[in-house]
Backbone as a printed PyTorch tensor [residue, N CA C, xyz], in Angstrom:
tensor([[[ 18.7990, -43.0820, -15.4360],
         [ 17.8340, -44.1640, -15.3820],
         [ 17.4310, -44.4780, -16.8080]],

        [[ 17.3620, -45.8170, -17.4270],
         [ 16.9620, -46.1460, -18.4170],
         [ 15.5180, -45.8750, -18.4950]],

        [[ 14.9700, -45.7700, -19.9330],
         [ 13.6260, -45.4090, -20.4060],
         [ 12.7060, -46.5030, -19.8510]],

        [[ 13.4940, -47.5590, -19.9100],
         [ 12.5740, -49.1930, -19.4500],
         [ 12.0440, -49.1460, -17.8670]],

        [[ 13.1910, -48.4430, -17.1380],
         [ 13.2350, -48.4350, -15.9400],
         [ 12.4810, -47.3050, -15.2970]],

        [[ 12.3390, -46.3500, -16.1890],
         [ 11.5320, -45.5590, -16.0270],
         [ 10.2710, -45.8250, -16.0550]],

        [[  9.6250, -46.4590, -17.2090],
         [  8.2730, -46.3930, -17.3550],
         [  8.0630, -47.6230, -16.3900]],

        [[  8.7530, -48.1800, -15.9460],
         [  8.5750, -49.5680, -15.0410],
         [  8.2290, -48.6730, -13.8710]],

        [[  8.6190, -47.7700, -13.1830],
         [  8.8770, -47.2050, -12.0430],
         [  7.4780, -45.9710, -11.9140]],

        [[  7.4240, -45.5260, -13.0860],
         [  5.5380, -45.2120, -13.1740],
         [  4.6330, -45.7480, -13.5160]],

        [[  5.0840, -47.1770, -13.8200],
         [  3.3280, -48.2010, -13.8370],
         [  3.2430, -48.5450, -12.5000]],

        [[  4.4430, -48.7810, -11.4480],
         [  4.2460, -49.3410, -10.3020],
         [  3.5780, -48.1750,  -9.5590]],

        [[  4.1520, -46.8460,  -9.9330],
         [  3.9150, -45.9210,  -8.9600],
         [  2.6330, -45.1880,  -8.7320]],

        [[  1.9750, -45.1870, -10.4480],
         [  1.1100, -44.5490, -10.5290],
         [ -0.3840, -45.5250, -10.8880]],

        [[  0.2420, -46.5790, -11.5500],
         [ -0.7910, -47.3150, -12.2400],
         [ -1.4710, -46.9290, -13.8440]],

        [[ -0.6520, -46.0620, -14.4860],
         [ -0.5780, -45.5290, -15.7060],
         [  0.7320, -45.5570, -16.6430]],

        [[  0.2670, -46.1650, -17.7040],
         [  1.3450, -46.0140, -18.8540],
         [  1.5040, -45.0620, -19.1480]],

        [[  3.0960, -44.9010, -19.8440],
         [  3.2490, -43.4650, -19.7530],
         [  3.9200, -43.9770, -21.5390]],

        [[  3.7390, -42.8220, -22.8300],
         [  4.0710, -43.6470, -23.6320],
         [  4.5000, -41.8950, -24.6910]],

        [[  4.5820, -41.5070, -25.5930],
         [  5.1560, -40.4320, -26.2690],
         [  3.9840, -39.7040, -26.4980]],

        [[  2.7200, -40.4560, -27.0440],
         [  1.5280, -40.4010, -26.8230],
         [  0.5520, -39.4560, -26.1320]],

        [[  1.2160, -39.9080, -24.8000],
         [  0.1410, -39.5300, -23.1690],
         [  0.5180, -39.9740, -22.2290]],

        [[ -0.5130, -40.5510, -21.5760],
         [ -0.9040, -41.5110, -20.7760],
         [ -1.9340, -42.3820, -20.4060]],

        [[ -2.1780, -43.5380, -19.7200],
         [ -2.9380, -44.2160, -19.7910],
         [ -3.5840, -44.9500, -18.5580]],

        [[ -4.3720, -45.0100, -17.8900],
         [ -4.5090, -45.8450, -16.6420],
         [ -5.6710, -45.1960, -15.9030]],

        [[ -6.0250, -45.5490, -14.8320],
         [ -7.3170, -45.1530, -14.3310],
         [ -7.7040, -44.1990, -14.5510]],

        [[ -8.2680, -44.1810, -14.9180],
         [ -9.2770, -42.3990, -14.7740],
         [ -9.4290, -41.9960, -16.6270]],

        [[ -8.6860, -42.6830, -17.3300],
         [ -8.8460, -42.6160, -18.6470],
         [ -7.4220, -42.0630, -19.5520]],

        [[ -7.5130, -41.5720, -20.4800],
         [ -6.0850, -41.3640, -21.1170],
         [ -5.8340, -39.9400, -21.5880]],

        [[ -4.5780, -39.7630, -21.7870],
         [ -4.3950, -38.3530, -21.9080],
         [ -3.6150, -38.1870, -23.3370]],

        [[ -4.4530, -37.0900, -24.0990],
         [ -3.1210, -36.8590, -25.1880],
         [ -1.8000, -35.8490, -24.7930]],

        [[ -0.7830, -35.9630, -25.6050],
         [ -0.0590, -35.2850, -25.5420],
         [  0.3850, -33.6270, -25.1930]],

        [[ -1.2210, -32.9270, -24.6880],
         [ -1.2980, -31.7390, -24.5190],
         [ -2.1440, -32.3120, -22.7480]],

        [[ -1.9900, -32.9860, -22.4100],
         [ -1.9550, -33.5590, -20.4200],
         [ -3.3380, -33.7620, -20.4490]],

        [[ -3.7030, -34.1070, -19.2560],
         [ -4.8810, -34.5780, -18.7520],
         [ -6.0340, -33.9330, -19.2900]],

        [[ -7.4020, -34.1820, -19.3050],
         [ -8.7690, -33.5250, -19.5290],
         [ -8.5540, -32.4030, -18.7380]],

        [[ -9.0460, -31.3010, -19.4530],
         [ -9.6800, -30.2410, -18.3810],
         [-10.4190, -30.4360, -17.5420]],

        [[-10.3230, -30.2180, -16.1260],
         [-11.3560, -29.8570, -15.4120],
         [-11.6160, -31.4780, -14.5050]],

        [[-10.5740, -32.6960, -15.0160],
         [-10.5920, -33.7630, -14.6900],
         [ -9.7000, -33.7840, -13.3080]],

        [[-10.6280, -33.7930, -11.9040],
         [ -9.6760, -33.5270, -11.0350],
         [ -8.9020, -35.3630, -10.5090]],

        [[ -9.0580, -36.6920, -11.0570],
         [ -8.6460, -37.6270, -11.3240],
         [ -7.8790, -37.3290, -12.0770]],

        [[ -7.2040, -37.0530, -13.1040],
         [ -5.7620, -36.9960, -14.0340],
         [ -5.2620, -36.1480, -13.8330]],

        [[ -5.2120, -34.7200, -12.1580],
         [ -4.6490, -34.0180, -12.2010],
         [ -5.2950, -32.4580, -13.1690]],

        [[ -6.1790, -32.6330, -13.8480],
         [ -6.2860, -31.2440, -14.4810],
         [ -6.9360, -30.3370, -13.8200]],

        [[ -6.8280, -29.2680, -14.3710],
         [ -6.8650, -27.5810, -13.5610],
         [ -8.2250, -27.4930, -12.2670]],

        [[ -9.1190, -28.6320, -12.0540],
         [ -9.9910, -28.7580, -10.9230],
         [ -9.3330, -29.6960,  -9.9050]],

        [[ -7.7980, -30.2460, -10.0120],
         [ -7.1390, -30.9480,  -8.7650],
         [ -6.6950, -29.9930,  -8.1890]],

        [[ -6.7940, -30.3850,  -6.6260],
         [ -6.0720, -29.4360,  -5.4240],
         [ -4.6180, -29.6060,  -6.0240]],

        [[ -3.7780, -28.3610,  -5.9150],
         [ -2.5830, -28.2700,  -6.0740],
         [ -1.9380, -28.5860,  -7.3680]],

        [[ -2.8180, -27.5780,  -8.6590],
         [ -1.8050, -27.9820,  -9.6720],
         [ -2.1640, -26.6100, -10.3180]],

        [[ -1.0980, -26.4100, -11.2330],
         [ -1.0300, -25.0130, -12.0550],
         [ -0.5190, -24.2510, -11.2030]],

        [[  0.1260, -22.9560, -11.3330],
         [  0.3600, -22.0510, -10.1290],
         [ -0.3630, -21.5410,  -8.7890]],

        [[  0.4020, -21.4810,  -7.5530],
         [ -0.4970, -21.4890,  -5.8860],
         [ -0.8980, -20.2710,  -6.7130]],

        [[ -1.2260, -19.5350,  -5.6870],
         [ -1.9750, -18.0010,  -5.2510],
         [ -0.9330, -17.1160,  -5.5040]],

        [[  0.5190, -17.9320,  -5.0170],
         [  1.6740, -16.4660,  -5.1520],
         [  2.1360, -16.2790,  -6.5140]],

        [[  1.2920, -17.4770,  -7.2410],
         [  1.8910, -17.5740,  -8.5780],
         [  2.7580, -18.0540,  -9.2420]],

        [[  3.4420, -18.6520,  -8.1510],
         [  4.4890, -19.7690,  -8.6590],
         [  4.4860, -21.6280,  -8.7390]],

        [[  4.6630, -22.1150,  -9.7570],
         [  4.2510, -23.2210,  -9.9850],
         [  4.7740, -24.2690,  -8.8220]],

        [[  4.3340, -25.6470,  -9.4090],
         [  5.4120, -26.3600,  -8.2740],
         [  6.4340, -26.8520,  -8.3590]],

        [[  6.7730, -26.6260,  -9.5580],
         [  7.9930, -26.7580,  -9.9290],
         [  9.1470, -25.5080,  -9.4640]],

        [[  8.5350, -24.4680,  -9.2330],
         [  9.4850, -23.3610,  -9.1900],
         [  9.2750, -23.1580,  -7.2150]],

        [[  7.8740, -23.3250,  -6.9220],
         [  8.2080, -23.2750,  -5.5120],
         [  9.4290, -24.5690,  -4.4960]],

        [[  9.8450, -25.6940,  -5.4680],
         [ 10.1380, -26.8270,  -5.1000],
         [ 11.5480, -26.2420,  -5.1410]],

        [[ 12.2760, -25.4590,  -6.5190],
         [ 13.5420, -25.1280,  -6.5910],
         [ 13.4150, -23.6670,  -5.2910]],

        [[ 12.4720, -23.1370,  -5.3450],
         [ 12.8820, -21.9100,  -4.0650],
         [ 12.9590, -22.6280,  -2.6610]],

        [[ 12.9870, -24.0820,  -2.4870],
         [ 12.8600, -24.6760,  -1.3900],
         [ 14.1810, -25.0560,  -1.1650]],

        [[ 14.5260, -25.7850,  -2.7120],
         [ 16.3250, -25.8170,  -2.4730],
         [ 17.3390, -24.8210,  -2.0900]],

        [[ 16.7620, -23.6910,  -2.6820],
         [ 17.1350, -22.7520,  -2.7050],
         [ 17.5990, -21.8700,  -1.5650]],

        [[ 16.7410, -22.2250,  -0.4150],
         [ 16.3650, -21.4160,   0.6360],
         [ 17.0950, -22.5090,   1.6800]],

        [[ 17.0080, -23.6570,   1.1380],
         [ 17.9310, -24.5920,   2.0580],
         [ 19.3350, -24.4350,   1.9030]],

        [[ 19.6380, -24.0460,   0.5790],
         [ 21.4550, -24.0460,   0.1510],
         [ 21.5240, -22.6240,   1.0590]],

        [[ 20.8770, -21.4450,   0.7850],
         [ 20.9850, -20.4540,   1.4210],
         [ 21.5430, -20.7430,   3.1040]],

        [[ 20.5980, -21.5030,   3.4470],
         [ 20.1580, -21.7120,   5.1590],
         [ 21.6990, -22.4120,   5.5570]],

        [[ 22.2670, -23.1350,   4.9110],
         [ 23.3150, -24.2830,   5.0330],
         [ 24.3050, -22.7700,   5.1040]],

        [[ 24.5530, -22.0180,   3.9740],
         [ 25.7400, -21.1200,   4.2560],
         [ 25.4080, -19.7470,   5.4700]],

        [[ 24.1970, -19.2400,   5.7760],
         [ 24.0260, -18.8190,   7.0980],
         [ 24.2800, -19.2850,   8.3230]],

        [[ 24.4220, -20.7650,   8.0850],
         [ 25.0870, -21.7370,   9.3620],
         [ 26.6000, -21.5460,   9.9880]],

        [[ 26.7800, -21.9550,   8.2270],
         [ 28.2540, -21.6910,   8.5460],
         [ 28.8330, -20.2610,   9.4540]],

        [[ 28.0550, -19.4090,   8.3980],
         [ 28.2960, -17.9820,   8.9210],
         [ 28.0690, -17.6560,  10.7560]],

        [[ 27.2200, -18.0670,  10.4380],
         [ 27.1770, -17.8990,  12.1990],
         [ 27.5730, -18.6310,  13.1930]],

        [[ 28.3040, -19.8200,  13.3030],
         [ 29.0250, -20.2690,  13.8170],
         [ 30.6340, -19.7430,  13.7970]],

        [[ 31.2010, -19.1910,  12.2510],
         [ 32.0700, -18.5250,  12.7080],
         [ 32.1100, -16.8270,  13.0080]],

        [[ 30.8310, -16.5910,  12.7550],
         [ 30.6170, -14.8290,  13.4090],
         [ 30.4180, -14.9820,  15.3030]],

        [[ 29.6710, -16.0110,  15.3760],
         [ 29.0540, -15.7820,  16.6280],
         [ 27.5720, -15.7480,  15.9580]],

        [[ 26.7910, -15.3530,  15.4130],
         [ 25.6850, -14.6040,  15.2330],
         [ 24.4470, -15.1580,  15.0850]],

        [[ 23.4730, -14.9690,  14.7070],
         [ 22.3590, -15.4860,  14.3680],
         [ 21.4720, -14.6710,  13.2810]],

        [[ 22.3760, -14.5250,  11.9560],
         [ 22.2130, -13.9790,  11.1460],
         [ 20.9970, -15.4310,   9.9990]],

        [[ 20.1550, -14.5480,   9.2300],
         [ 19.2070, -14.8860,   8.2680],
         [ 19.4080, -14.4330,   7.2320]],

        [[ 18.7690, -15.2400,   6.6810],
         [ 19.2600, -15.2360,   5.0350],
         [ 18.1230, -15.4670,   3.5660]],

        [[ 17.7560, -14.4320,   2.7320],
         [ 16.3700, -15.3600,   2.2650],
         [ 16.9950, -14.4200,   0.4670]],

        [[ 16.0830, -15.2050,   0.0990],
         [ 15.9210, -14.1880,  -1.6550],
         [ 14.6180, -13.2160,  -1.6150]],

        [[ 14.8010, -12.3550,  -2.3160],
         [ 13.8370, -11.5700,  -2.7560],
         [ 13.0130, -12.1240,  -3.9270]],

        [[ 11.9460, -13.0900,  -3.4920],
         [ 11.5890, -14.1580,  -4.7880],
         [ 10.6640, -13.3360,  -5.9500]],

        [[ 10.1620, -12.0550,  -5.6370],
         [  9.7190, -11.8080,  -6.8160],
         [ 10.8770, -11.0170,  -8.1930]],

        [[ 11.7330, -10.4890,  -7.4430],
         [ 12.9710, -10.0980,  -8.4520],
         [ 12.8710, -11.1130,  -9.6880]],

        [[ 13.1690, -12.2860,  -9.2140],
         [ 13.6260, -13.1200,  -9.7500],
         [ 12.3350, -14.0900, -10.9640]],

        [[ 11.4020, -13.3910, -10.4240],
         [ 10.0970, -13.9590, -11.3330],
         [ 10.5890, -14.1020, -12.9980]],

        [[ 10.5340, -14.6180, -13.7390],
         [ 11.0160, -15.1400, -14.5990],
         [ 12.2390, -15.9120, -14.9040]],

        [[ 13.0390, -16.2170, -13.8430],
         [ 14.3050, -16.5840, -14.1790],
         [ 14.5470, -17.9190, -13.8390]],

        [[ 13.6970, -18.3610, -13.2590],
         [ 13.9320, -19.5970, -12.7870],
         [ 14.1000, -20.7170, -14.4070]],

        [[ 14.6440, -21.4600, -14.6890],
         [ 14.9510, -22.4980, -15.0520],
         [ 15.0340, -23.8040, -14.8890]],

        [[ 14.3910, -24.5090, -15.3970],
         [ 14.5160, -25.5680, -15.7000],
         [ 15.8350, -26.3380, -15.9310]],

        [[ 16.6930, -25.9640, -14.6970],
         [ 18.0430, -27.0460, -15.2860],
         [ 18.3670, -27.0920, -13.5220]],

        [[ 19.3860, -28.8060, -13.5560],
         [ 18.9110, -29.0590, -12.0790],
         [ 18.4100, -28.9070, -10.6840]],

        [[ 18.5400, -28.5820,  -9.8330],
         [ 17.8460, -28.8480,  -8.5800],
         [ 17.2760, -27.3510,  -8.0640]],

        [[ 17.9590, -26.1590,  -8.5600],
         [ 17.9040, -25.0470,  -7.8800],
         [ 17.1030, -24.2520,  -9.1410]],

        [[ 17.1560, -24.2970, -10.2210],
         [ 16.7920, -23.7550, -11.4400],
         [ 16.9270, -22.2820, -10.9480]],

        [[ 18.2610, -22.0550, -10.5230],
         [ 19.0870, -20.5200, -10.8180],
         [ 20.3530, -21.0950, -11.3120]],

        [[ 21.5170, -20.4760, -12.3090],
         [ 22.2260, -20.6130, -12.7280],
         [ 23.3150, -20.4610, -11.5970]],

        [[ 24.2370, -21.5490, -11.5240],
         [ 25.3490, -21.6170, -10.4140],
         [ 25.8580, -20.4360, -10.3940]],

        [[ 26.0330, -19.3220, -11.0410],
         [ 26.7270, -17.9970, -10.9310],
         [ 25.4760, -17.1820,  -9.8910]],

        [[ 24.4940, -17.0540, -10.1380],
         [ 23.9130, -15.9120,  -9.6600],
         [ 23.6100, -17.1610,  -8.2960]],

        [[ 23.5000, -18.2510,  -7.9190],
         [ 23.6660, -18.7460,  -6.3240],
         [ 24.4950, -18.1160,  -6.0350]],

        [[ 25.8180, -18.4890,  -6.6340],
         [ 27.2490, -18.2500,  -5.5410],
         [ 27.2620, -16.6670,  -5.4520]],

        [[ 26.6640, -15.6970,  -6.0590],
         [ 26.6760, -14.6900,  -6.1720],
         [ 25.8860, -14.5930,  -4.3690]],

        [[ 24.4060, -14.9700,  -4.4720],
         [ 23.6980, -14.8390,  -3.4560],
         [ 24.4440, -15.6730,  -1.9210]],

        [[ 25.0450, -16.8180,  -2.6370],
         [ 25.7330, -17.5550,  -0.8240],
         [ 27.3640, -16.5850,  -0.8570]],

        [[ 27.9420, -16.2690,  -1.2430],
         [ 28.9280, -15.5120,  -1.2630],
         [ 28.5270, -14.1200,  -0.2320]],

        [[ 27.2310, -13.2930,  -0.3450],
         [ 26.8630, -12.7350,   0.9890],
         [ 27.7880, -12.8920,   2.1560]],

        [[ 26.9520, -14.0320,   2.5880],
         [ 27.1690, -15.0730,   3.4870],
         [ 28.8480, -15.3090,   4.1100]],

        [[ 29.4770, -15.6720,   2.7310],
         [ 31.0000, -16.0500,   2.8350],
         [ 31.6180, -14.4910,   2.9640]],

        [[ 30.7440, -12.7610,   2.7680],
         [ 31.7600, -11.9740,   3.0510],
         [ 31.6190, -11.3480,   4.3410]],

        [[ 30.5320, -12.0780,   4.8700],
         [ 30.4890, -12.0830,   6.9500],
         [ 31.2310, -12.5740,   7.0850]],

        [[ 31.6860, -13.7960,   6.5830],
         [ 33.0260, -14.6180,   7.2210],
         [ 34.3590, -14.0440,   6.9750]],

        [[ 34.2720, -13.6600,   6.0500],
         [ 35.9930, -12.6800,   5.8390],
         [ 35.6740, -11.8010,   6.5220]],

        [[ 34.2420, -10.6780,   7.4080],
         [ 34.6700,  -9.9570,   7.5460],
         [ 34.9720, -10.4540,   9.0030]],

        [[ 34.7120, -10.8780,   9.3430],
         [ 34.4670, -11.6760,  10.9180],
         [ 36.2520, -12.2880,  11.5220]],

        [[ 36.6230, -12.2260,  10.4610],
         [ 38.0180, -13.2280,  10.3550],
         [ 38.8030, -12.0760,  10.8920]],

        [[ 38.6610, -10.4000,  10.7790],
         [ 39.7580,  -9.8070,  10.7470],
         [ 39.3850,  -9.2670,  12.1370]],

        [[ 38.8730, -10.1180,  13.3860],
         [ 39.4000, -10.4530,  14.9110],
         [ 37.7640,  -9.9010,  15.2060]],

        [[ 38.3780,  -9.4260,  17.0080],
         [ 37.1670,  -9.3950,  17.6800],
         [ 36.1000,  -8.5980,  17.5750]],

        [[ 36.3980,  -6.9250,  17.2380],
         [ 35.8230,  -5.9100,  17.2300],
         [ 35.1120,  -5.7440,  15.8130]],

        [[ 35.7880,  -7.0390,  15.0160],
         [ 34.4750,  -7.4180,  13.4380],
         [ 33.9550,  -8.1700,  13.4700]],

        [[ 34.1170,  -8.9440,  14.4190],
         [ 33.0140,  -9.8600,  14.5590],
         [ 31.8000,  -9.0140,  15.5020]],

        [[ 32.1110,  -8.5890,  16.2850],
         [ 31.3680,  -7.6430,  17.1910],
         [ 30.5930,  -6.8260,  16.4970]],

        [[ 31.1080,  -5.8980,  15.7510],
         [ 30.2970,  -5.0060,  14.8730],
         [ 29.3440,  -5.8120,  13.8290]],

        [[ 29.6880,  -6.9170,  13.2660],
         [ 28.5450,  -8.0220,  12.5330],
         [ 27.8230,  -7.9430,  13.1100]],

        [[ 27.8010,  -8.8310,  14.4960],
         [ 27.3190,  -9.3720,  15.5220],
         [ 26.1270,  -8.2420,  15.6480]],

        [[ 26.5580,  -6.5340,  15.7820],
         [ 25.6380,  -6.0120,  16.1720],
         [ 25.0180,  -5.1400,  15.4840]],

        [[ 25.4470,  -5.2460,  13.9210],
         [ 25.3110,  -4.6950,  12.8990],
         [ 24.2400,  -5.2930,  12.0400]],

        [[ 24.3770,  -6.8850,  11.7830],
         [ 23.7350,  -7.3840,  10.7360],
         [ 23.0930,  -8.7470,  11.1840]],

        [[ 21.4230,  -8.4760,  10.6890],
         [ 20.5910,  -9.1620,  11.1670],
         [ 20.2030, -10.4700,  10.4410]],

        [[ 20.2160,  -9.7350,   9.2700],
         [ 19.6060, -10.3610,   7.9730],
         [ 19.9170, -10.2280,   6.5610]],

        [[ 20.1900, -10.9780,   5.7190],
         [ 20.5990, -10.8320,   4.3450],
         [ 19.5940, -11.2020,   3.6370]],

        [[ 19.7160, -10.2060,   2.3750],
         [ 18.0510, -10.7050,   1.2630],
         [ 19.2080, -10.2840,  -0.1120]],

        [[ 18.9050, -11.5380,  -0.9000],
         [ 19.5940, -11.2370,  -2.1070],
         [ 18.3750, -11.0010,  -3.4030]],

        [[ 18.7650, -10.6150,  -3.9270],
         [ 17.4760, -10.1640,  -4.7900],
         [ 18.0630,  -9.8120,  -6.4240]],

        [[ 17.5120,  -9.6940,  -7.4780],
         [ 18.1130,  -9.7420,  -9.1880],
         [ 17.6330,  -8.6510,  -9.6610]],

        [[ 18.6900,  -8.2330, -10.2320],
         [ 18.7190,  -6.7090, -10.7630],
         [ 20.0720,  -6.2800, -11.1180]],

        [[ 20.4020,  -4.7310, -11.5140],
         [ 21.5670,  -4.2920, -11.1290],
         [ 22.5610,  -4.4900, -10.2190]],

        [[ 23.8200,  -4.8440,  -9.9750],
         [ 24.6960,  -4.9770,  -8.9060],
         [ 24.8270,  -3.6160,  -7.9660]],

        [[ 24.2210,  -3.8660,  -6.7720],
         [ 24.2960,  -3.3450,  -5.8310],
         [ 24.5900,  -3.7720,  -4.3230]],

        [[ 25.1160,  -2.9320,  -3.3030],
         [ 25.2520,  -3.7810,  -2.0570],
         [ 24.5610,  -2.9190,  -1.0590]],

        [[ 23.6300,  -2.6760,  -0.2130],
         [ 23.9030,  -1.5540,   1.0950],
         [ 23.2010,  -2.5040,   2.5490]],

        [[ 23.6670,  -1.7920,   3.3200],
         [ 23.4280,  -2.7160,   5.1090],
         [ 22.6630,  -1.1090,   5.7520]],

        [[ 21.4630,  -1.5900,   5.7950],
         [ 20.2140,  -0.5970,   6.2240],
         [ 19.2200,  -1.7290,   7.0600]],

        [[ 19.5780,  -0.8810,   8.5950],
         [ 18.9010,  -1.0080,  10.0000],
         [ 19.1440,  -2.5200,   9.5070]],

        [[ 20.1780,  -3.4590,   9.5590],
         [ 20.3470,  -4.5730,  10.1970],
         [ 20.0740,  -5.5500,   9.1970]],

        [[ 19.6490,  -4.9880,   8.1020],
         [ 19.3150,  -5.9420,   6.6550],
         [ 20.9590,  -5.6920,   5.5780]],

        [[ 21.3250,  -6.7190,   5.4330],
         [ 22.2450,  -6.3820,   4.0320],
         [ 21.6160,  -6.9470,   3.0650]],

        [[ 21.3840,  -5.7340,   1.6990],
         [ 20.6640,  -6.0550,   0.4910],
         [ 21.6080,  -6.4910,  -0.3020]],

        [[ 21.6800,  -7.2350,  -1.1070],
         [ 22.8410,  -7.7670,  -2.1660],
         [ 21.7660,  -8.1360,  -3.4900]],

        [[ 22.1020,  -6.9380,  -4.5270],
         [ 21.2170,  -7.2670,  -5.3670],
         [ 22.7500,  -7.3690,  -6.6330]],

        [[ 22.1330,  -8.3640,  -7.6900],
         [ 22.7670,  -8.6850,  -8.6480],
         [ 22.7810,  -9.4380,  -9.7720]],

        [[ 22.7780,  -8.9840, -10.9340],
         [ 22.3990,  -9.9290, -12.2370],
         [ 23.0970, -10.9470, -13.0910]],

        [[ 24.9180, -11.1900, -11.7050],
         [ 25.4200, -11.9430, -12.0180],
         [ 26.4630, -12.1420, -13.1090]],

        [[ 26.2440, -11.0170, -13.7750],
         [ 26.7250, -10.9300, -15.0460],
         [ 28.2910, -11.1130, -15.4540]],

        [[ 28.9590, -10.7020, -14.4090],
         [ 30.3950, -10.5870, -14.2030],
         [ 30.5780, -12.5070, -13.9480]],

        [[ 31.3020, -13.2800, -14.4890],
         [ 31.7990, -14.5050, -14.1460],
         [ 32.6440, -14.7000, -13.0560]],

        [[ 33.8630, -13.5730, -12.6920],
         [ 34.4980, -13.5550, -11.9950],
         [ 33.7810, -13.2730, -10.3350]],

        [[ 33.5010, -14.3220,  -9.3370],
         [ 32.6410, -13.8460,  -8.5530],
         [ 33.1740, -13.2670,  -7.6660]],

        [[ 34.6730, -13.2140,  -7.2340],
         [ 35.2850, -12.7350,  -6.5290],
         [ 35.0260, -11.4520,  -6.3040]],

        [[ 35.0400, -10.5010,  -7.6740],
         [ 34.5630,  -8.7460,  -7.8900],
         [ 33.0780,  -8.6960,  -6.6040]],

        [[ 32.3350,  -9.9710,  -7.3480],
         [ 30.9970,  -9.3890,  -6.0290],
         [ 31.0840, -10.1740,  -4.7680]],

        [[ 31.9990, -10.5880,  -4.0110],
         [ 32.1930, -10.9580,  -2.7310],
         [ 33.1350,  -9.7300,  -2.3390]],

        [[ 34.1370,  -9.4140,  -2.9680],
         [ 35.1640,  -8.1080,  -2.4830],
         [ 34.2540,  -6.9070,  -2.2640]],

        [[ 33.2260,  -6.5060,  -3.1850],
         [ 32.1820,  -5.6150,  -3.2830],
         [ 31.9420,  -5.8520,  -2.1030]],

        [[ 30.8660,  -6.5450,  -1.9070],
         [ 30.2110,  -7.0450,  -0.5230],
         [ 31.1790,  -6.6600,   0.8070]],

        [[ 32.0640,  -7.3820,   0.6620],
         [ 32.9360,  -6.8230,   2.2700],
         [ 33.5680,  -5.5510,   2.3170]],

        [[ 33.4970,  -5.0140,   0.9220],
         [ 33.8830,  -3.9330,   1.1770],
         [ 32.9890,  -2.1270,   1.8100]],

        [[ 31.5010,  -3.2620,   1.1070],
         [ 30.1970,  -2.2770,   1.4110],
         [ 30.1340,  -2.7150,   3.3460]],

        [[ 30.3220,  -3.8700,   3.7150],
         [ 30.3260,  -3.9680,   5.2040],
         [ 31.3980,  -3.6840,   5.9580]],

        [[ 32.3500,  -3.4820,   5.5330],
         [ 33.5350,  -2.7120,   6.1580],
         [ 33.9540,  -1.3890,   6.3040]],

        [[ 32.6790,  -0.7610,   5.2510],
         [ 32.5720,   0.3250,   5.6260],
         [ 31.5300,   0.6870,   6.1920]],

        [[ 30.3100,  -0.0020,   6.2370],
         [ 29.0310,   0.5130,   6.7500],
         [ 28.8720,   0.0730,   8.5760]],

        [[ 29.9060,  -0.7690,   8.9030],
         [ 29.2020,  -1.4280,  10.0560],
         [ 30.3510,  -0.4550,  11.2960]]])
């Protein structure tokens, strides 16, 4: 989007100029360090819903754990349509407390996702090798939680933990890991 089209698209939206400056428009103007304190009209630290909730995460970072939890949700689908199952799927969001980023939609780095939906994809390989693995999934594994740390895998009472810092590029090593920790545990 052009800069023109931009600031066109927040005078309509907001009713404030937006300029290198600040901003400008009802409620009064802002320098370059954001709204007045305590100005719950420009958004500052006395508006409902700004600065970090209660859990401590901003809204910027609860917005990417939303994508997050949706990309997740999309490859548990898959999974369970070809397991049979009704397997779940979530992150361990405080692991990950600092890591989030600021770079597009998910602000985790595409390696440590595919690391976490790859889980997911090694129910499906394991599921693939016929009835009695899909069966044992089926009655083995409830739930997946991926979480950041050291590379680790284990499937305890119906949870598979998949923890990992991604580090390896090659993601294949931690999907083979993975089916290999459920091919032997289930």
């Amino acid at each position: 989007m052009s800069s023109r089209l931009f600031y066109l698209a927040v005078l309509a939206t907001t009713g404030c100029m937006v300029s290198a400056g600040g901003t400008s428009g009802p409620g009064g103007t802002t320098g370059p360090s954001g709204p007045p304190p305590g100005d719950p009209m420009m958004g500052g630290p006395a508006a409902t819903g700004s600065g970090p909730s209660s859990d401590g995460w901003s809204l910027q970072e609860r917005q990417y754990w939303k994508a997050l939890q949706d990309e997740l949700n999309e490859f548990a689908t898959k999974a369970n349509t070809q397991c049979r199952t009704t397997v779940t799927a979530s992150y361990a969001q405080e692991t990950f407390r600092g890591k989030l980023t600021a770079g597009g939609n998910y602000g985790l780095p595409q390696n440590m996702r595919s690391v976490c939906t790859s889980s997911l994809s090694a129910l499906i390989e394991v599921c693939g090798n016929g009835n009695s693995a899909r069966d044992a999934v089926k009655a083995g594994v409830h739930h997946i939680v991926c979480a950041f740390g050291p590379t680790t895998y284990a499937l305890q009472g119906g949870v598979f933990n998949v923890t990992s810092d991604a580090a390896d590029e090659n993601l294949y090593v931690y999907q083979r890991g993975m089916v290999d920790t459920l091919e032997k545990s289930l």
